[in-house]
Every structure is written in structure tokens, then in C-alpha cells.
C-alpha positions in Angstrom: 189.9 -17.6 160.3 192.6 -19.7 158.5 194.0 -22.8 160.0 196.7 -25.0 159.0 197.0 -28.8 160.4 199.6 -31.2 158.0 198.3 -30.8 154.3 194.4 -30.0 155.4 193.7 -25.8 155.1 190.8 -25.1 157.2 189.0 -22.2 156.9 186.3 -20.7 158.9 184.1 -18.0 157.9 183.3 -15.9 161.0 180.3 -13.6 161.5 177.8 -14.6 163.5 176.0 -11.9 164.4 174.6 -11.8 160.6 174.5 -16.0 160.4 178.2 -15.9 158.8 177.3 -13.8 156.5 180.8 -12.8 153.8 181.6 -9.1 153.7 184.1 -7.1 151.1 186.6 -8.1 153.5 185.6 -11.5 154.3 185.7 -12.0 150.7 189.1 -10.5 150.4 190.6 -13.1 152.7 189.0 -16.0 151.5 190.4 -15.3 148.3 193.9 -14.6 149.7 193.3 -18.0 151.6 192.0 -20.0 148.5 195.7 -18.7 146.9 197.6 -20.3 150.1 196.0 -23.9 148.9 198.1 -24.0 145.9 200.9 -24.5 147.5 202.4 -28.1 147.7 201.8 -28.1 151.5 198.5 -27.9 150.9 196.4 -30.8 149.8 192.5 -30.2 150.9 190.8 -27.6 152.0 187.5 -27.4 154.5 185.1 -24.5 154.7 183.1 -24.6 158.1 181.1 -21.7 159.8 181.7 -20.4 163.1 179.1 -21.2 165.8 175.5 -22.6 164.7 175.5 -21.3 160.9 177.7 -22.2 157.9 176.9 -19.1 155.9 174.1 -16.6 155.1 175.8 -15.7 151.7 176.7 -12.3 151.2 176.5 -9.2 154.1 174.6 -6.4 152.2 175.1 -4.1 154.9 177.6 -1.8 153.1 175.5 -1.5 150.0 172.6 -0.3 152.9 174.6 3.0 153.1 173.2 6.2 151.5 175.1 8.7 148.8 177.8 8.5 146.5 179.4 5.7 148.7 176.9 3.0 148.0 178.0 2.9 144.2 181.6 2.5 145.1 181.1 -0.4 148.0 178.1 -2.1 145.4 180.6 -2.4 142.8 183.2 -3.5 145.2 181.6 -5.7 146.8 180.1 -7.5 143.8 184.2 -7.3 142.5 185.0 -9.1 145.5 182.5 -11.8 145.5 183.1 -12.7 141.4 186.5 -12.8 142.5 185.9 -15.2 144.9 183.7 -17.5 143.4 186.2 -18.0 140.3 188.9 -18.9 142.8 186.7 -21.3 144.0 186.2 -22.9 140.4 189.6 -23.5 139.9 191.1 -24.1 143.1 193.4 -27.5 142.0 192.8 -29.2 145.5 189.9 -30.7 146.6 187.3 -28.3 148.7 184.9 -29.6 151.7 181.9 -28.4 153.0 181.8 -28.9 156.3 178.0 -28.1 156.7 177.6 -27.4 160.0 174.2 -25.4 160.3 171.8 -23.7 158.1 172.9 -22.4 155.0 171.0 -19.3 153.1 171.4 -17.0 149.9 175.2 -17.7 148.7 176.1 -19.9 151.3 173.8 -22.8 149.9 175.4 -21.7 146.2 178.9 -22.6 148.0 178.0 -26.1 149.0 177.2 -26.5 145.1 180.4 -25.4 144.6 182.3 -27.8 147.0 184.0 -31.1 145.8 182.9 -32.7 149.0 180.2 -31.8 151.2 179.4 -33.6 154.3 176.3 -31.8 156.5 175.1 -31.8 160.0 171.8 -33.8 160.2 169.6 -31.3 161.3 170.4 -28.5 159.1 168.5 -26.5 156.1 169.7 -25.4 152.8 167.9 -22.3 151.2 168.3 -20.2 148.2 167.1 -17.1 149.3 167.7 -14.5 146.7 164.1 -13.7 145.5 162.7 -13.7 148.6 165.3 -10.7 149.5 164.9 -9.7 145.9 167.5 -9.8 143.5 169.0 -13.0 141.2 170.6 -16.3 142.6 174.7 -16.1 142.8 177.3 -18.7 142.9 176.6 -20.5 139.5 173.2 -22.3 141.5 171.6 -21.7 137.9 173.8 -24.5 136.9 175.1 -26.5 140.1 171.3 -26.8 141.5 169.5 -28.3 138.3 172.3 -30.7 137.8 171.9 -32.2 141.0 167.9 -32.0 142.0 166.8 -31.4 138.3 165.0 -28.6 137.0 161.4 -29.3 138.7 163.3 -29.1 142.1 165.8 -26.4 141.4 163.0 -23.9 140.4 161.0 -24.4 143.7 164.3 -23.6 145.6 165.2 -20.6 143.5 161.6 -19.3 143.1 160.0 -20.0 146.4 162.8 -20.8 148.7 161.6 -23.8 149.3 164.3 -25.6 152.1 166.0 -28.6 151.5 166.6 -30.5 154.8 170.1 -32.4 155.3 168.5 -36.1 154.2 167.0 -34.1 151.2 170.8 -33.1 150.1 172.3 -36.3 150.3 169.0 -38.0 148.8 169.1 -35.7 145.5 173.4 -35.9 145.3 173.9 -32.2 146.9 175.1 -34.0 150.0 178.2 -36.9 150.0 177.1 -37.7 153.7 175.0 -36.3 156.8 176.7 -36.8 160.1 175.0 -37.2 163.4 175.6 -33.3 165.2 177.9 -34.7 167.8 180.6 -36.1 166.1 180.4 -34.0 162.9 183.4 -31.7 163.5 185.6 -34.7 164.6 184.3 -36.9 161.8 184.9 -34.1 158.7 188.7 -33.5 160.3 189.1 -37.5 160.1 188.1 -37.3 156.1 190.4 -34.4 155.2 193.3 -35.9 156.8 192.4 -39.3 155.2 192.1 -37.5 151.7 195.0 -35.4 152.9 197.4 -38.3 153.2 196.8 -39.3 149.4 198.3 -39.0 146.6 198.5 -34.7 145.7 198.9 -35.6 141.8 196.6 -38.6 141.7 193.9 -36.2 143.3 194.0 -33.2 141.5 194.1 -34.9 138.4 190.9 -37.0 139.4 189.0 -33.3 140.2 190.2 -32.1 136.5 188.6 -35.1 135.1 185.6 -34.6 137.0 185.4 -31.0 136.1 186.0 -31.7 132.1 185.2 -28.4 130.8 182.8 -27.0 133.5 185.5 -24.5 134.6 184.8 -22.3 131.9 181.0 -22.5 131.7 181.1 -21.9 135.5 183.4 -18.7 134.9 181.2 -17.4 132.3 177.5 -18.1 134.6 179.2 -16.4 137.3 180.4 -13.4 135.5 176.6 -13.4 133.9 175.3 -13.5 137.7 177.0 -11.0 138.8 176.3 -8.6 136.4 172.7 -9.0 137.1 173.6 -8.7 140.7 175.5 -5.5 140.1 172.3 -3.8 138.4 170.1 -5.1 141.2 171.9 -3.8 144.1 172.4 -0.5 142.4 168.7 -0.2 141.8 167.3 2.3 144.8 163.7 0.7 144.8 165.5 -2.8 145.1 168.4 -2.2 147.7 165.0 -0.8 149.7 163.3 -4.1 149.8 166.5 -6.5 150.1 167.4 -3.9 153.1 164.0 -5.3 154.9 163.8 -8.6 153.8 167.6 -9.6 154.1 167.7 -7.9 157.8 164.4 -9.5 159.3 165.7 -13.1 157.6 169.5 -13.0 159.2 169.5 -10.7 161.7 166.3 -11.0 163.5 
């Protein structure tokens, strides 16, 4: 769901009967979204999650599907999500997390992504991907160890080890936990506040905090998700991510 309110683009990601989990098409308009913010009108954007999740990461259920069809939506959905993820690198304007419940798989690798994240005090971050079986997604091989260090990213990534909300802000994954009350109404005070700045003066502050990550982030991603791509296509594999990735978001 894509709102507009001044210069701030909000954008909700909407699924939760799978924890807000991003299918093909969910990816397709995010992307499509993420193009809108580079218009001049436009001057931050906030990712939230609908309900009592921010995101699960990616929905697998079309990869789940049996015959010559499960190729074609792998390889589609894997083009989608790289897609996605490089728009997210360089999108000009700052991004928000607006962390407002748990956070698994890719939807963790998104807060790493964000500019800003601010997240709801009794949330949980966890990388997921081994525990349903296939590589970690979103760049987290770089993002993670450069804000909890090595030690601490290899726990996350190899044991899916949570990281509570205090945890984020303690290790610099987090700009700020909010109390759960007031966190939608506190994040929408930020954006407009950063909204109201100066467009130029901002994005020119991001590129100089970026420096040349753009391009390594580009390259890990595309590295990812080639692994990702050989993973899901693999019939033992997609077997055991179909029963681990079910029982963890959907119960």
C-alpha cells in the first residue's frame, strides 16, 4: 500500500497472513513505488508492515508449485527481488524503517538496508535463511558484520540467533526504539521533520555516507542471488525450505 502525505512516501508492505511476507508482485510494486520517490515531491520514504509484523522476507509459496512452472516463477521471483533490492541501494532519498514488529529472513536484511531505522521496543530481528535452508539475501553478508561485527553476525546468520529491539540500537542496527504506543505517531513526526529539510542538502549527505558502497552492495547482491537462484531450484532443498519456511510464518 503506497501512501503519499507532503514530501514523506509511505509505504506498507501488506500480507499478513504469511507475517508480511514480499511476493513476485509485492516486489513488483515496491519497485514501481521506490521509482515514485525520485521525484522532487518526494523527499523520504518509510517502509512499515501492516498489522503486528514488519516483514518475513520473501513468500516462497510460488516456488512450492510442482512442474515446469516452478522454474519459470523461481527465476522470476529471484529477478524480482534482485530488482528490488538494487533499487533500494540507490534510491537518492533517505529510507526509514519503521520497525513495527518482528522481522525474519529478508525483512531483517531490509532494516540493514535502511538509512534510518527506528523499532518498536518489543520486537525481534532474525536472519532466518539457514534455518529454512538456503543463503542469507539483502547484502546482510556485508550490512550485518559492519554493524555487530563478525562474532555476532555469524551467530545471527548461522544459528538464527534473535536480536531483541535494545540489542539493535545497542550494536548501531537501530537509530532509536520507541515505546509501542506512540511508535507510529512518533516515526510520522521524524519523516516530516526530515521531510521539511533541505532535498539537496540531504541527498548529498546519504551519497557521502554511502562513498562507494553502492557498487559493492550491487555486486553482493547480484552474488546472493545467484546462490539463491541455485538453491530454490534444487528439488531436495525447495522440500525442506517448504517445511521449515511454512511451520516458522505460517503456523
Amino acid at each position: 500500500m503506497v501512501c503519499q502525505e507532503g514530501g514523506v512516501l509511505k509505504l506498507t508492505i501488506c500480507n499478513e497472513a504469511k507475517q508480511n511476507a514480499l511476493t513476485i508482485e509485492m516486489c513488483e510494486q515496491l519497485v514501481a513505488a521506490l521509482h515514485e520517490a525520485s521525484k522532487d515531491d518526494v523527499n523520504v520514504v518509510v517502509i512499515i508492515g501492516a498489522g503486528k509484523y514488519f516483514c518475513s522476507g520473501l513468500d516462497y509459496t510460488c516456488v512450492f508449485t510442482r512442474g515446469p512452472q516452478q522454474k519459470q516463477n523461481t527465476k522470476l521471483l529471484v529477478e524480482r527481488f534482485k530488482l528490488l533490492v538494487e533499487v533500494i541501494i540507490h534510491c537518492s532519498k533517505p529510507i526509514i524503517a519503521a520497525v513495527n514488529g518482528d522481522a525474519k529472513g529478508f525483512g531483517t536484511s531490509l532494516v540493514a538496508l535502511c538509512d534510518i531505522v527506528y523499532v518498536c521496543e518489543k520486537i525481534n530481528l532474525e536472519l532466518s535463511f539457514t534455518k529454512w535452508g538456503h543463503t542469507p539475501i539483502g547484502c546482510c553478508t556485508y550490512t550485518l558484520p559492519q554493524a555487530v561485527g563478525h562474532a555476532g553476525a555469524y551467530g545471527m546468520l548461522l544459528f538464527s540467533t534473535k536480536m531483541s529491539a535494545e540489542d539493535a540500537w545497542m550494536n548501531g542496527l537501530a537509530s532509536e526504539t520507541l515505546d509501542s504506543d506512540s511508535f507510529t505517531d512518533i516515526v510520522s513526526q521524524r519523516a516530516k521533520i526530515l521531510a521539511a529539510m533541505n532535498t539537496k542538502c540531504i541527498q548529498d549527505t546519504k551519497s557521502l555516507l554511502q562513498g562507494e558502497n553502492q557498487q559493492r552492495l550491487k555486486n553482493i547482491n547480484a552474488e546472493e542471488c545467484n546462490l539463491l537462484q541455485k538453491y530454490l531450484l534444487d528439488e531436495r532443498g525447495v522440500a525442506a525450505l517448504a517445511t521449515a519456511w511454512k511451520e516458522d510464518v505460517m503456523g
